[in-house]
C-alpha positions in Angstrom: -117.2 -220.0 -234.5 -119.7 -219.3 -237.4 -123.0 -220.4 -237.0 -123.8 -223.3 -239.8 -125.8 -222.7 -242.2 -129.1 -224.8 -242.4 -128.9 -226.7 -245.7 -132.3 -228.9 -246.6 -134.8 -229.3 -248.7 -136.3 -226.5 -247.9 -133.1 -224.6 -248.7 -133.9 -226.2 -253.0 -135.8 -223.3 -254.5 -137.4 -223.2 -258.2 -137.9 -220.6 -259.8 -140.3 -219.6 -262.9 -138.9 -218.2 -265.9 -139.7 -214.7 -265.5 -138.5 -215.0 -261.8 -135.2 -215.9 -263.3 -134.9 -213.6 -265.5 -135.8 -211.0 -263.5 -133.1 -212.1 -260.7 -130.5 -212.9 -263.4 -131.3 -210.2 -266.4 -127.6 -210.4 -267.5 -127.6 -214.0 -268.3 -130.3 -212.9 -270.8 -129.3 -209.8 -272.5 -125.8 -208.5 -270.6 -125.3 -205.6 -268.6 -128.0 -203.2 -267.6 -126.8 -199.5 -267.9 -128.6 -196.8 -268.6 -128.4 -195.8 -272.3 -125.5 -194.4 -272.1 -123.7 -197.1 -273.8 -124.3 -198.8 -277.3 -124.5 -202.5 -275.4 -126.5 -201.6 -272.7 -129.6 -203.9 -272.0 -132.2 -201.4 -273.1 -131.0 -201.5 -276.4 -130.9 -205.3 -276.1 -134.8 -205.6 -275.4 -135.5 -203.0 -279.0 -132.9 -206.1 -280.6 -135.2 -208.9 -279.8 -138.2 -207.5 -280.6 -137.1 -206.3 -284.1 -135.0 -209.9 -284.6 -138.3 -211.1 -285.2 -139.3 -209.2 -287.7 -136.3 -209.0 -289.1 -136.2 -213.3 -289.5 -139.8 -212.9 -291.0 -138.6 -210.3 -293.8 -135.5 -212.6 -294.4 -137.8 -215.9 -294.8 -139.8 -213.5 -297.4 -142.3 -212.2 -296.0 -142.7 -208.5 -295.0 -140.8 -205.6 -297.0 -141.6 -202.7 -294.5 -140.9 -202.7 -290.2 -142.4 -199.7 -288.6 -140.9 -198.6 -285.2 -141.5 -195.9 -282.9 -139.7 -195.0 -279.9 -140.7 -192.9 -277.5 -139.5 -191.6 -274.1 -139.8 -195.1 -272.6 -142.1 -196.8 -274.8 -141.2 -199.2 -277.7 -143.5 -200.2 -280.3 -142.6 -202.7 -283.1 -144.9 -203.4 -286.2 -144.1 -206.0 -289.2 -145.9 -207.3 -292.2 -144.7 -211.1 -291.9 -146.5 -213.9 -291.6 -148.2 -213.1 -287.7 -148.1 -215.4 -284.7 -150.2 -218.1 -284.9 -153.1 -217.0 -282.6 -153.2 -220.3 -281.0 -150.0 -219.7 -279.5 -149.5 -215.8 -279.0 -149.4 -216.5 -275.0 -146.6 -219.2 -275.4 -144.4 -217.7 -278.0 -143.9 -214.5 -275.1 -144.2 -216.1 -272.3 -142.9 -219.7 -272.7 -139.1 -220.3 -272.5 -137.9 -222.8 -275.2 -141.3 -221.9 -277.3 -141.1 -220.3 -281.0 -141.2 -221.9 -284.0 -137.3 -221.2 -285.2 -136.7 -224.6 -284.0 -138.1 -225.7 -287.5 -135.2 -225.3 -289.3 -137.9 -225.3 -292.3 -139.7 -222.2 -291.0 -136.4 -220.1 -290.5 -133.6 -221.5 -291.9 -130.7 -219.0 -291.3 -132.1 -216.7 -288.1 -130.6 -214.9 -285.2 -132.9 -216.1 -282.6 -132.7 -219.6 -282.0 -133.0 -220.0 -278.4 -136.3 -219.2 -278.0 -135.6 -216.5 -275.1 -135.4 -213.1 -276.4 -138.8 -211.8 -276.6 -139.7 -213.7 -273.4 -137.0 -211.7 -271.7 -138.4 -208.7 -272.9 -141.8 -209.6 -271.7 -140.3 -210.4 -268.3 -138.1 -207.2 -267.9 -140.7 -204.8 -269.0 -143.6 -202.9 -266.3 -146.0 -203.1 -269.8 -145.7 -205.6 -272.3 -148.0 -206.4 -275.4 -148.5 -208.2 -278.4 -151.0 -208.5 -281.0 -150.7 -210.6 -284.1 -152.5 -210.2 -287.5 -153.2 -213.0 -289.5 -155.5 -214.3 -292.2 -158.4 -211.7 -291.1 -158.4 -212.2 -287.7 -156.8 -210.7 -284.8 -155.8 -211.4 -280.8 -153.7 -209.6 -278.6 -152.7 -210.3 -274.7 -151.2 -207.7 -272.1 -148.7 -208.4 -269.5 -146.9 -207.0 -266.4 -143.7 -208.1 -265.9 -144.0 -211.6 -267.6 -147.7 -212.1 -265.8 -150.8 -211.7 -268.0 -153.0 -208.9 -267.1 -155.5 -208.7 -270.2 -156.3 -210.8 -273.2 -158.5 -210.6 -276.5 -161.0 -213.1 -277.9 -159.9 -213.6 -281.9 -161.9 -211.5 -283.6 -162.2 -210.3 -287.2 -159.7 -207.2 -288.4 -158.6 -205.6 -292.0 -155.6 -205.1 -291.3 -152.4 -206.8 -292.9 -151.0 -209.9 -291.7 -148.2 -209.0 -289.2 -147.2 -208.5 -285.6 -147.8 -205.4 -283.5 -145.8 -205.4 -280.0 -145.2 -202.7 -277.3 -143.0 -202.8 -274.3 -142.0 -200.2 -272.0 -138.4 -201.5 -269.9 -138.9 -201.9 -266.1 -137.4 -198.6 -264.4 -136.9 -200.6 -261.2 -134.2 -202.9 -263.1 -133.3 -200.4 -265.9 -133.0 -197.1 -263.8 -132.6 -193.8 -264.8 -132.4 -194.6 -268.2 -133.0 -192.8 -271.5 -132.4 -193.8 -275.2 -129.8 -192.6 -277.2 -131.4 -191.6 -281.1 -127.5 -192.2 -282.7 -127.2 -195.6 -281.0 -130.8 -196.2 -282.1 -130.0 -195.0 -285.9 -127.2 -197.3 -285.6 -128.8 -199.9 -285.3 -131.5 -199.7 -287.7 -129.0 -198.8 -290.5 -127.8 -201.9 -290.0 -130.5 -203.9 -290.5 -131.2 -202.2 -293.4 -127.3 -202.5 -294.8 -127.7 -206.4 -294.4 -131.1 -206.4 -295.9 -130.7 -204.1 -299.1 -134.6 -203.8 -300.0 -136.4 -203.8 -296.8 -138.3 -200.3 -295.8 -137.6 -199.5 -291.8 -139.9 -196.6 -291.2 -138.5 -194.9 -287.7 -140.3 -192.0 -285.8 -140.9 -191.2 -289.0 -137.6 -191.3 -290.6 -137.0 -193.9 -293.9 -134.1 -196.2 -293.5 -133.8 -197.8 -297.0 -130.4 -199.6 -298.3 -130.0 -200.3 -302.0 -126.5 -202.0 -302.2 -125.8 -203.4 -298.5 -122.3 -203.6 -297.5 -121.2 -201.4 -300.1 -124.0 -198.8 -298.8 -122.3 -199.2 -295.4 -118.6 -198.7 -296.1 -119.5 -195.8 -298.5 -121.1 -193.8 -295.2 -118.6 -194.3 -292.8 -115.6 -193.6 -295.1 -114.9 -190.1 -296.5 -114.4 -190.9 -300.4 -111.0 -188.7 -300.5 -109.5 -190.6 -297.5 -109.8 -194.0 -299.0 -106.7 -195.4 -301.1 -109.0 -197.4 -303.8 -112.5 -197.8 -304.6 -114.4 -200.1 -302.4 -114.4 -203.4 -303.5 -118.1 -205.3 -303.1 -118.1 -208.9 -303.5 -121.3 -211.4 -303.3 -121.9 -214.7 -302.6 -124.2 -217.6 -301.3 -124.4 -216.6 -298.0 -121.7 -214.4 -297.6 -121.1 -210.5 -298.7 -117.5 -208.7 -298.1 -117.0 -204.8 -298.4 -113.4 -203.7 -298.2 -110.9 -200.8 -298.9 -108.0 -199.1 -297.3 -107.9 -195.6 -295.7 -105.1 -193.2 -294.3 -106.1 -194.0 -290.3 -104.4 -196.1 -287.9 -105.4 -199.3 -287.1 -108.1 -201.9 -288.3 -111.6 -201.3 -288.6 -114.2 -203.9 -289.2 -118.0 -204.6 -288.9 -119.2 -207.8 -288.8 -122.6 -209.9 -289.3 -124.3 -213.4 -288.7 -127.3 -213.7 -289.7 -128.3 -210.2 -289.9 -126.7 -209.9 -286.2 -124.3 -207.3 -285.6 -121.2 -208.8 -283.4 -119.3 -206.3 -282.3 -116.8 -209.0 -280.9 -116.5 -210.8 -283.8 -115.8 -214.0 -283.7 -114.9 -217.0 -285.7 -116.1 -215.2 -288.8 -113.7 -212.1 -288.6 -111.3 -214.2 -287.4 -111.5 -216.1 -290.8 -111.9 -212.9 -293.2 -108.6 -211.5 -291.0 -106.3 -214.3 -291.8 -108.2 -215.1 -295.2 -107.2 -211.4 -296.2 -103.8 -211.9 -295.6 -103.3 -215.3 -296.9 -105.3 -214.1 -300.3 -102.7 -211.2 -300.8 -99.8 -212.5 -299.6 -100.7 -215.5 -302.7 -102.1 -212.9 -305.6 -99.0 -210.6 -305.1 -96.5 -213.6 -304.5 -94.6 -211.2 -301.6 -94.5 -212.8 -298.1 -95.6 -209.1 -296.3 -96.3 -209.1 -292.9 -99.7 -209.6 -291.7 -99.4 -205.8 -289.5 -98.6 -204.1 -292.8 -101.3 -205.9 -295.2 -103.8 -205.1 -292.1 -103.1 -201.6 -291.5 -105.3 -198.8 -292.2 -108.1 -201.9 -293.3 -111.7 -201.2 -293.6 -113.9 -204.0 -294.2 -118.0 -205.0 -293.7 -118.3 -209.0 -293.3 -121.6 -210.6 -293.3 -122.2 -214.3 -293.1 -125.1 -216.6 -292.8 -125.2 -219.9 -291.6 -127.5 -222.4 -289.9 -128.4 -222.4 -285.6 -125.4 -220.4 -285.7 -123.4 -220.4 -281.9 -122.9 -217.2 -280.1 -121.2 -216.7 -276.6 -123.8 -215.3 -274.9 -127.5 -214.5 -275.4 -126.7 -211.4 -276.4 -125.0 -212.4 -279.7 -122.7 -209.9 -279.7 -119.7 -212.8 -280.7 -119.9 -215.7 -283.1 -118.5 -219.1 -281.6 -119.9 -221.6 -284.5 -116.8 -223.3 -286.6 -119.2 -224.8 -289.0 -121.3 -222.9 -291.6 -124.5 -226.3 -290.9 -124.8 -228.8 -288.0 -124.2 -230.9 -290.7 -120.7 -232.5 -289.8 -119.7 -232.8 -293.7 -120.6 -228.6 -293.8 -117.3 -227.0 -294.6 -115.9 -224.5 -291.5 -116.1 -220.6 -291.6 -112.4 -220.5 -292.1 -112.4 -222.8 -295.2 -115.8 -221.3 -296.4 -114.4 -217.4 -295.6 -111.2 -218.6 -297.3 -112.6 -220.2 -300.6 -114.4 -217.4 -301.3 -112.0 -214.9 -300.8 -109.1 -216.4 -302.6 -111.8 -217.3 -305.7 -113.2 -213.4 -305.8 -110.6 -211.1 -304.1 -107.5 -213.0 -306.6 -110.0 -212.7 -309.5 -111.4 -208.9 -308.9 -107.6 -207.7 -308.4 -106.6 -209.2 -311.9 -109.5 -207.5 -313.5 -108.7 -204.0 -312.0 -105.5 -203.4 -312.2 -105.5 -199.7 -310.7 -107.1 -200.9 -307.8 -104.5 -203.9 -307.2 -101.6 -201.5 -307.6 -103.7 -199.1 -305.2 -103.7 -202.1 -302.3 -100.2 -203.0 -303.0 -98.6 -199.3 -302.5 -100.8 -199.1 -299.5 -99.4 -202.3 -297.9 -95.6 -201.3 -299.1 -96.5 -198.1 -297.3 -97.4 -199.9 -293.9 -94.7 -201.8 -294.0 -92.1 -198.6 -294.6 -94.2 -197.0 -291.6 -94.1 -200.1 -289.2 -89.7 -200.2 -290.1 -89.1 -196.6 -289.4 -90.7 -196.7 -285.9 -89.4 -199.9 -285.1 -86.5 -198.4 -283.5 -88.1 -195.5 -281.2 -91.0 -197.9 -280.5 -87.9 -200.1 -278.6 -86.9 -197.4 -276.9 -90.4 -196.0 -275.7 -91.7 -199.3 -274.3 -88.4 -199.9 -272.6 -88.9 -196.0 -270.9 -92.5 -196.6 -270.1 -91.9 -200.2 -268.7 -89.4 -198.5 -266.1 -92.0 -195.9 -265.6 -94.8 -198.2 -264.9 -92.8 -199.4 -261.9 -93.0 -196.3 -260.2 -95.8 -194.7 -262.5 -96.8 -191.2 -260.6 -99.7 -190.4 -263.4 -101.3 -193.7 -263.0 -103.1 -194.7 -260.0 -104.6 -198.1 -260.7 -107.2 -200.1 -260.3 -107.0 -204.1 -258.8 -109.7 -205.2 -261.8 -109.6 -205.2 -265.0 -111.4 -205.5 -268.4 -109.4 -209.0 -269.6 -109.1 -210.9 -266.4 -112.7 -209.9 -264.9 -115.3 -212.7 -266.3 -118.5 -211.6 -264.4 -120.5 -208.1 -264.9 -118.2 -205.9 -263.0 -115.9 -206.1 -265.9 -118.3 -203.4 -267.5 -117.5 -201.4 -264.6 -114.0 -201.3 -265.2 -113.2 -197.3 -265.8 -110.2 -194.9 -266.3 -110.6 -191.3 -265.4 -108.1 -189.2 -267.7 -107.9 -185.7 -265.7 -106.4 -182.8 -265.5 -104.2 -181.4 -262.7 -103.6 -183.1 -259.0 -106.3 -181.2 -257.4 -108.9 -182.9 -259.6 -107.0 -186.0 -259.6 -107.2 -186.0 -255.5 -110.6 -186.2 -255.1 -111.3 -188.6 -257.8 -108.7 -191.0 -256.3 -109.8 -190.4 -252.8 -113.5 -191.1 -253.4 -113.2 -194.1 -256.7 -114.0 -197.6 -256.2 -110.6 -198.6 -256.0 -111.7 -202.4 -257.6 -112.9 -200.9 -260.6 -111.8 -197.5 -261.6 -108.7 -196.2 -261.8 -106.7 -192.6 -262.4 -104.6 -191.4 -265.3 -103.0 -187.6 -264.2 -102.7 -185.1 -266.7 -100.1 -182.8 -266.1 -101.7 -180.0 -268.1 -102.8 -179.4 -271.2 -101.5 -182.7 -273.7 -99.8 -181.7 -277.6 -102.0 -181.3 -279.9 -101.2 -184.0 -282.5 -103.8 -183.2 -285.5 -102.1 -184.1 -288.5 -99.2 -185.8 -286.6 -97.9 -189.5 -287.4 -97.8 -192.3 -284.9 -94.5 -191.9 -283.9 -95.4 -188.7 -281.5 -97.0 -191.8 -279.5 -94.0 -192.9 -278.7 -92.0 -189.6 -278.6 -94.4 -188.0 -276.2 -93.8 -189.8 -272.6 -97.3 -188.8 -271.8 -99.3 -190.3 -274.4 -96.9 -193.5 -274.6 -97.6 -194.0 -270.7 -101.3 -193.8 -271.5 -100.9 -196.4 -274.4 -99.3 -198.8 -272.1 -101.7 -198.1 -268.9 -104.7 -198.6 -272.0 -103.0 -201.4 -273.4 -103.7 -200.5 -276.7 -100.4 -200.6 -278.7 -101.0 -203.7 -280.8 -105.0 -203.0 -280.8 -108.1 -203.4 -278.7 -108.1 -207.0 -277.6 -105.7 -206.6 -274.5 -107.8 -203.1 -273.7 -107.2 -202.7 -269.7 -110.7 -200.6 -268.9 -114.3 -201.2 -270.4 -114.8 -197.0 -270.3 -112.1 -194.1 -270.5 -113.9 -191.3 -269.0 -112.4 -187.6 -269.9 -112.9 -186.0 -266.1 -112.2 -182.0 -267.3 -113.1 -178.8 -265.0 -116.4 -177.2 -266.8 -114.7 -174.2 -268.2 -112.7 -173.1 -271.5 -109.5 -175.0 -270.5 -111.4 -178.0 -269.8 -113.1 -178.3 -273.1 -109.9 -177.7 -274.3 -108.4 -180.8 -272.7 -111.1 -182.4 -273.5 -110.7 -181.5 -277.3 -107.2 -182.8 -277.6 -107.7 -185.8 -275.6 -110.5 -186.7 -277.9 -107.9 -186.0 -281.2 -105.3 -188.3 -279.3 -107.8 -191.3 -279.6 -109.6 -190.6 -282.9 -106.3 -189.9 -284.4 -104.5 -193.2 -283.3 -106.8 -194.6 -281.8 -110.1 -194.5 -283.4 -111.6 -198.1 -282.7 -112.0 -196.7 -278.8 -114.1 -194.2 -279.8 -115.9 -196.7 -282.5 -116.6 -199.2 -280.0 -117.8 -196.9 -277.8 -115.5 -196.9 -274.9 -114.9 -193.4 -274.5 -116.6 -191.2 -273.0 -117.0 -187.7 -271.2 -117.6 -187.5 -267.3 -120.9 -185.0 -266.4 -120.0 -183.5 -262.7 -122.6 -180.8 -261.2 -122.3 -177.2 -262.2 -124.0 -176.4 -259.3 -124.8 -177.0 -255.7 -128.4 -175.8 -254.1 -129.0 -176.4 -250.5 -130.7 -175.1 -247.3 -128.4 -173.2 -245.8 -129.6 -173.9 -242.0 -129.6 -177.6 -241.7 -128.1 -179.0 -244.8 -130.6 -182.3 -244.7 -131.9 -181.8 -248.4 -129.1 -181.3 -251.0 -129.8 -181.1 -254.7 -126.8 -181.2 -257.5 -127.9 -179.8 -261.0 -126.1 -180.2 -264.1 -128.0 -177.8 -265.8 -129.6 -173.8 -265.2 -132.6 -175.6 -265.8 -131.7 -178.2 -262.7 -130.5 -174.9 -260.4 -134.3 -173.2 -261.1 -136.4 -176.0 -260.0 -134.3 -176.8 -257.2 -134.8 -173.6 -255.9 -138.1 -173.5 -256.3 -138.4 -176.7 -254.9 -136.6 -175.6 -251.5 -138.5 -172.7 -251.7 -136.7 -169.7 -253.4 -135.3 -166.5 -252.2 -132.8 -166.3 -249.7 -133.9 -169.7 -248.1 -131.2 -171.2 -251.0 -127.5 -171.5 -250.5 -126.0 -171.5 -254.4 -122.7 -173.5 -254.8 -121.2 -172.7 -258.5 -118.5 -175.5 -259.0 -116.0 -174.3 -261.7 -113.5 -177.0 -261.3 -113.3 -180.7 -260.1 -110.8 -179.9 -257.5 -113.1 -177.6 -255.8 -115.8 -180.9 -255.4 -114.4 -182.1 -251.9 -113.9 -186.0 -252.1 -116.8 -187.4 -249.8 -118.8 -185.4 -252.7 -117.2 -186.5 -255.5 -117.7 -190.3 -254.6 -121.5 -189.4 -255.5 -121.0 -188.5 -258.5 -118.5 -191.7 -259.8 -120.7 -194.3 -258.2 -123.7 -196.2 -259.3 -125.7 -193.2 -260.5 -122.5 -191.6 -262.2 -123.2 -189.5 -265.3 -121.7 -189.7 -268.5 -122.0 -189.2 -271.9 -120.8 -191.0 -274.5 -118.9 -189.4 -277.4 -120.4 -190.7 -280.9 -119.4 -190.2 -284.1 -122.6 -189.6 -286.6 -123.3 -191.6 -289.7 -122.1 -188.7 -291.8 -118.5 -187.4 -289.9 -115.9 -189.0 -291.2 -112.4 -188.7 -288.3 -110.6 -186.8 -291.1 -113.2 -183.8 -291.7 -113.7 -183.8 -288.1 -110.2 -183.5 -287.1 -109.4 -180.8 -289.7 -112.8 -178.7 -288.5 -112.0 -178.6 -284.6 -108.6 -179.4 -284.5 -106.8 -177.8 -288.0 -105.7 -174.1 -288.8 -109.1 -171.8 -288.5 -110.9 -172.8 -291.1 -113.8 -170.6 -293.2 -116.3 -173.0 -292.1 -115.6 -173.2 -288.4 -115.3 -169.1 -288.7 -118.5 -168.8 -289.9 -120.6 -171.1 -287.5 -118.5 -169.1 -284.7 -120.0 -165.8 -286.1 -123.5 -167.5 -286.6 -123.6 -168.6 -282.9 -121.8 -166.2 -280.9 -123.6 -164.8 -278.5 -123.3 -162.8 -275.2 -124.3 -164.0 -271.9 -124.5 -162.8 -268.6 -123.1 -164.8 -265.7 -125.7 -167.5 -264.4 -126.1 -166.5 -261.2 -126.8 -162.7 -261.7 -130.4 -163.9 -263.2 -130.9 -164.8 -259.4 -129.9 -162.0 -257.6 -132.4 -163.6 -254.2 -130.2 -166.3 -254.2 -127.4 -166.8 -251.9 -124.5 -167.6 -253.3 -121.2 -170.1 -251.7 
């Protein structure tokens, strides 16, 4: 019989803020990670701390935020108002403390709960803030939420603002690093939903002129787009919209200056408001698939103590545009303005109306011509999901898991059984699960959609994804490409990586794909075995064997393929500390350029950048010729 457990008052614990922060650091800004992804907590900590300022420039006050990051150190400056120097310990350190409680003194901000910079404070090994203001100055120190230095106000020239520096806490955050494209990301859109403001970072300028517009017009390649992009303005609201050639929809959405990659009630509205608009200005009852496809669309909304999901803001839950309960909803606001701007901006250009309405006539031919192998394809791969040999599943998964671990939900796509064995054998079997390659997939550049269905391979790995009708059923948080480190691996990898960005591109835009880093080499002692280090790199292999002491005291593995990694291995290199990399697409590649340059008929440019980088190399282990080699 178990032993019961003692339940008293001396069981009742409190804890302080940073002690529950630090214990619960995903109830304050989501999962941990390391870098690697886009939403990963590090990235979470740089949000808060430039919120701020960016709530100070949007209440008027500051045109320029410098930032510099670093290795592991943050640093933050702003010309706003400065924290009154009264309060500099509470508005860091205080939960519930800040002054956008004062509806007066930010009227339409992203931070609202008074937690963010607090959380930073608490999850960071050095943490400190100085303010500016009026001529005089004060800053404080901290250690992981506890003070360890303060200033006396004294006098300064300097500009009003705030200065603050944090470095994140490697014992919570570990082995992290920062990635610069998720960083540029994220400053270009600050600067896309303030047009005017000056973001100075490691000494690059991020400027925007004409915000949404500014947007669309980088991540869309001018040829590929069916119509000018159309840029409408409003009280509190600002829509950027066209159609392209791709498949599927692809939006980015804003409250309050807040990027929600989930959306929320505000897409939601602009989604159906779109359709609703169309359907009314063209008097034609089209389907909402075929007026949807191939959309590209920037939405940014303000409203008052909007409601987000989670601390992290990443998803709009507010219905109202106020508190006030006569303020209209988002879908009525969204709607009115849409249906007044969109109706009139399509009568006053009518090349751009007839534009839309042959791209949305196009959709709908598309969507009735695969109809009838699409019937036939699900039907095959539902049989073959019974008895599915390629796909060996996991008991988790990304839409039924409510707790952190749904981050951790992960499908290896690999090539071969070999490779598949040992990632099978040695996976978490809660959270990651296998998708079998039989060899190398079609290369579909320049193919249409219905090679989805027409290929069993590809169709079974739309139906073990999820992803026919779009992302919001997606089965796995990450789909990791697992391919041997040699010339038919990158291969693979290539046409895997044309199969989603072709068809799929909102994977790759959300950033759930992903290539899996396993060791090119093992270095060991050969005697005993006790000290075993795996390198990814020649530069890993050198210091390891000069950290076990060079010559013939090293045992050299070279690992050319997965399969040759034996399972009780492999299971270190999937786990906790796994490595990946995430596959990004810059500010300036557009999928169709891309595509053609990798993936089309040998072009002049890639010719030439294969003639300016070719080079000749020896093999990697016969600059070692003391090692031993496996």
């Amino acid at each position: 019989m178990a032993e019961e457990v003692k339940y008293d008052e001396s069981s009742i614990r409190s804890l302080d803020w940073k002690e529950h922060i630090r214990l619960r650091p995903g109830m304050y800004i989501g999962k941990l990670g390391d870098g690697s992804a886009a939403d990963d907590g590090i990235y979470v900590l740089v949000k808060e701390i430039i919120d701020n300022s960016i709530d100070e420039h949007t209440m008027g006050h500051g045109k320029a935020i410098e930032i510099k990051i670093m290795d592991h150190r943050v640093e933050v400056r702003d010309y706003g108002r400065g924290i009154p120097l009264g309060k500099l310990v509470d508005c860091v350190s205080k939960i519930n403390t800040g002054g956008k409680y004062d509806s007066g003194a930010f009227q339409k901000s992203v931070g609202l709960n008074g937690v963010g910079t607090k959380a930073v404070n608490a999850l960071s090994s050095y943490f400190k803030v100085q303010s500016f203001r009026e001529g005089k100055t004060r800053w404080v120190e901290f250690r992981k939420g506890e003070i360890t230095t303060e200033s006396a106000e004294e006098a300064t020239t300097q500009r009003n603002g705030t200065h603050m520096i944090f470095e994140p806490d490697n014992t919570i955050f570990k082995n992290y690093h920062y990635i610069p494209q998720f960083l540029e990301n994220l400053i270009w859109n600050y600067c896309y939903l303030n047009a005017g403001l000056t973001i100075n970072f490691n000494g690059q300028k991020f400027f925007s002129q004409n915000g949404l517009l500014d947007l669309l017009r980088n991540k869309t390649d001018e040829d590929a787009i069916r119509y000018p992009i159309i840029h409408l303005k409003g009280n509190d609201i600002e829509i950027a919209l066209t159609h392209g050639n791709q498949y599927g929809e692809e939006y980015y959405s804003f409250v309050n200056g807040q990027y929600t990659t989930q959306g929320g009630t505000h897409l939601a509205a602009f989604r159906q408001s779109l359709v609703d608009t169309v359907r009314e200005h063209f008097n034609k009852d089209y389907a909402v698939e075929d007026v949807r496809a191939s959309i590209i669309a920037a939405v940014s909304v303000r409203v008052q103590e909007p409601v987000f999901e989670s601390q992290t803001k990443t998803k709009l839950g507010s219905n109202n545009i106020s508190p006030d309960s006569n303020s209209p909803t988002i879908r009525t606001f969204v709607n009115d303005f849409l249906k007044a701007k969109l109706d009139n901006f399509l009568h006053m250009n009518p090349s751009v109306r007839e534009a839309m309405k042959k791209r949305i006539e196009q959709s709908e031919r598309e969507r009735k011509e695969l109809a009838g192998i699409k019937k036939l394809a699900n039907d095959r791969a539902k049989k073959a999901n019974l008895h599915n040999k390629k796909l060996r599943d996991c008991r988790n998964h990304l839409p039924d898991v409510k707790s952190e671990d749904r981050y951790e939900t992960t499908l290896f796509i690999t090539e071969g059984d070999s490779a598949s064995g040992s990632i099978t054998k040695s996976r978490n079997v809660q959270t990651q699960a296998v998708f079998s390659l039989r060899g190398k997939p079609l290369n579909c550049f320049g193919m249409t959609k219905k090679v989805v269905y027409e290929n069993e391979e590809f169709n079974l790995l739309q139906h073990a994804l999820d992803i026919e009708d779009g992302l919001d059923n997606l089965r796995y948080n990450r789909i990791v490409i697992a391919t041997d480190a040699d010339v038919d691996g990158m291969h693979i990898r290539l046409l895997m990586l044309t199969f989603f960005l072709q068809f799929f591109p909102d994977l790759v835009r959300n950033g759930h794909v992903y290539i899996l880093q396993t060791p090119l080499f093992r270095v060991r002692n050969p005697r005993n075995h006790k000290e075993t280090i795996y390198c990814y790199s020649d530069d890993e292999r050198l210091k390891a064997i000069k950290k076990l002491g060079g010559g013939k005291k090293v045992e050299i593995t070279r690992f050319k393929g997965l399969g040759e990694i034996s399972p009780d291995e492999f299971g270190r290199f999937i786990g906790e500390n796994m490595r990946i990399e995430p596959v990004i697409l810059d500010k300036e590649a557009t999928i169709p350029k891309l595509l053609s340059y990798y993936m089309g008929k040998n072009t002049p440019d890639r010719q030439r950048f294969i003639i300016d980088n070719l080079r000749v190399e020896k093999d990697i282990l016969e600059e070692e010729p003391v090692a031993e080699v496996a």
